[in-house]
N, C-alpha and C positions, 0 to 999 in steps of 0.2 A: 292466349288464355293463361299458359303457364307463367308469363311475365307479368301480368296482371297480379297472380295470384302470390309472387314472391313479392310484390310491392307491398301488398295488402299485410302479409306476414312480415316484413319486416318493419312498417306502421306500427301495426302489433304490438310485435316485438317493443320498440326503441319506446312505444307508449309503458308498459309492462315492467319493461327490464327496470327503470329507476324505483318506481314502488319497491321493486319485490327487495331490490339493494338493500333499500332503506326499511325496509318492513324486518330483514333478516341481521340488519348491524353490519351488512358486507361493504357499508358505504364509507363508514367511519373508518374500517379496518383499510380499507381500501386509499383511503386519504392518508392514514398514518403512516402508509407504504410506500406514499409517497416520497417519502426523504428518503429513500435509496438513490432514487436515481436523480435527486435535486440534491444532495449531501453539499456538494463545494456552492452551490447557492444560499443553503441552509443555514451553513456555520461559516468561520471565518475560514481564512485561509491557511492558518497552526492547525485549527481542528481536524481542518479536511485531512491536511497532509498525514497528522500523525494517529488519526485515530477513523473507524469505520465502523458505520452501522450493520449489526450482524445481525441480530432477529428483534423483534417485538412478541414478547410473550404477555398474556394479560396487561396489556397497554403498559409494558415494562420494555424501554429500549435498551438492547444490550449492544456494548458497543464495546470491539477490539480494540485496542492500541497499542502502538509498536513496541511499547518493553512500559518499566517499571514506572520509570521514572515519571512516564509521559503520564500514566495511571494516576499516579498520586499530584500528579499536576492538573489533571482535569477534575479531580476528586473536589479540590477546591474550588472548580469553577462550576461546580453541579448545577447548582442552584440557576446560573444564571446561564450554562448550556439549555437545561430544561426550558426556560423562559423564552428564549429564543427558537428552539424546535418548536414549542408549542405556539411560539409569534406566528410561525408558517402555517400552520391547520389552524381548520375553520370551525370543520362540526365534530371533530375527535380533540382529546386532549394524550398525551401521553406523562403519565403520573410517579414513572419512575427511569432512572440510569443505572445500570449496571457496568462496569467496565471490568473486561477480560482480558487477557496477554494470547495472544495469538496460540493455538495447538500448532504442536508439532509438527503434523501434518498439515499445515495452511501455510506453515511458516514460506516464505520464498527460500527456495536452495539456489545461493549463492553459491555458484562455482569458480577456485579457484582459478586463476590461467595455469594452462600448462607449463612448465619449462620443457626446454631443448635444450641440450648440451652438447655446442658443437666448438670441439678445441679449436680455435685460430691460427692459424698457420705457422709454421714454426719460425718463418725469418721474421713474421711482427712481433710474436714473442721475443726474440733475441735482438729486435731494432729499438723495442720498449725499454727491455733491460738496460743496452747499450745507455739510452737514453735516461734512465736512473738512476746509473752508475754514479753521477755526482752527489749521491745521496749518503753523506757518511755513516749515519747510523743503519746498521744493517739488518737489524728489524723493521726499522721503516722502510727500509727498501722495498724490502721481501712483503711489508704487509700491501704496498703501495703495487706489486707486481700482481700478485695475488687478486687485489680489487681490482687492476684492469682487467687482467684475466679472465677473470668471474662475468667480466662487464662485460666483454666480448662470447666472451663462450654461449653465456645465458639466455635464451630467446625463448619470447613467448609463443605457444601456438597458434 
């Protein structure tokens, strides 16, 4: 009986649930929402890369992008980014673009590598040198000693 009765309720339901969408505007919103997660289908492949959709406020898409430039680059193609997202919906239209530079707090924190600094052992340093000694200018020497130096010493974590 119990199994009977969830069939019946979920008939119900899936009968019910589309009206009430469409009766409440949750359907259109719901299709606009769409382009999150179809974004790299949506637009081309520059767009996707440099630029993400971040909210829909009163059928206003606001959309991040990676710094300034990329801002004032999509600025020019407003017009015809809108035309294209709105190619994608059917029963919604989306009527405007905003584009913003990432907060602080979204930004990715890029971590530098670490270094290590571990001296090289004393006889490649003096088998290097040896080996620069042909180098008359003795600034060049020194600065050429120094960069192997460095090269060796320096390791990332």
């Amino acid at each position: 009986m119990r199994d009977e009765q969830r069939k019946n309720a979920k008939k119900l339901l899936a009968a019910i649930l589309p009206r009430v969408m469409k009766d409440n505007g949750w359907e259109a919103r719901l299709e606009m929402h769409s382009i999150f997660p179809d974004w790299e289908k949506v637009v081309d492949e520059t767009t996707a890369t440099y630029a993400q959709p971040l909210k829909i406020v009163k059928e206003t898409l606001w959309i991040e992008v990676e710094n300034s430039a990329w801002m004032q680059q999509f600025q020019y193609q407003k017009i015809m980014l809108l035309k294209t997202i709105n190619g994608h919906l059917k029963n919604s239209k989306i009527k405007d673009i905003r584009f913003v530079l990432p907060h602080e707090s979204r930004k990715a924190k890029v971590e530098e590598p670490k270094l290590k600094f571990v001296a090289p052992p004393r006889d490649e340093v003096e088998k290097f040198e040896e080996q620069s000694s042909f180098i008359e200018d003795e600034a060049s020497r020194e600065a050429l000693v120094r960069l192997w130096y460095l090269s060796k010493a320096c390791r990332r974590e």
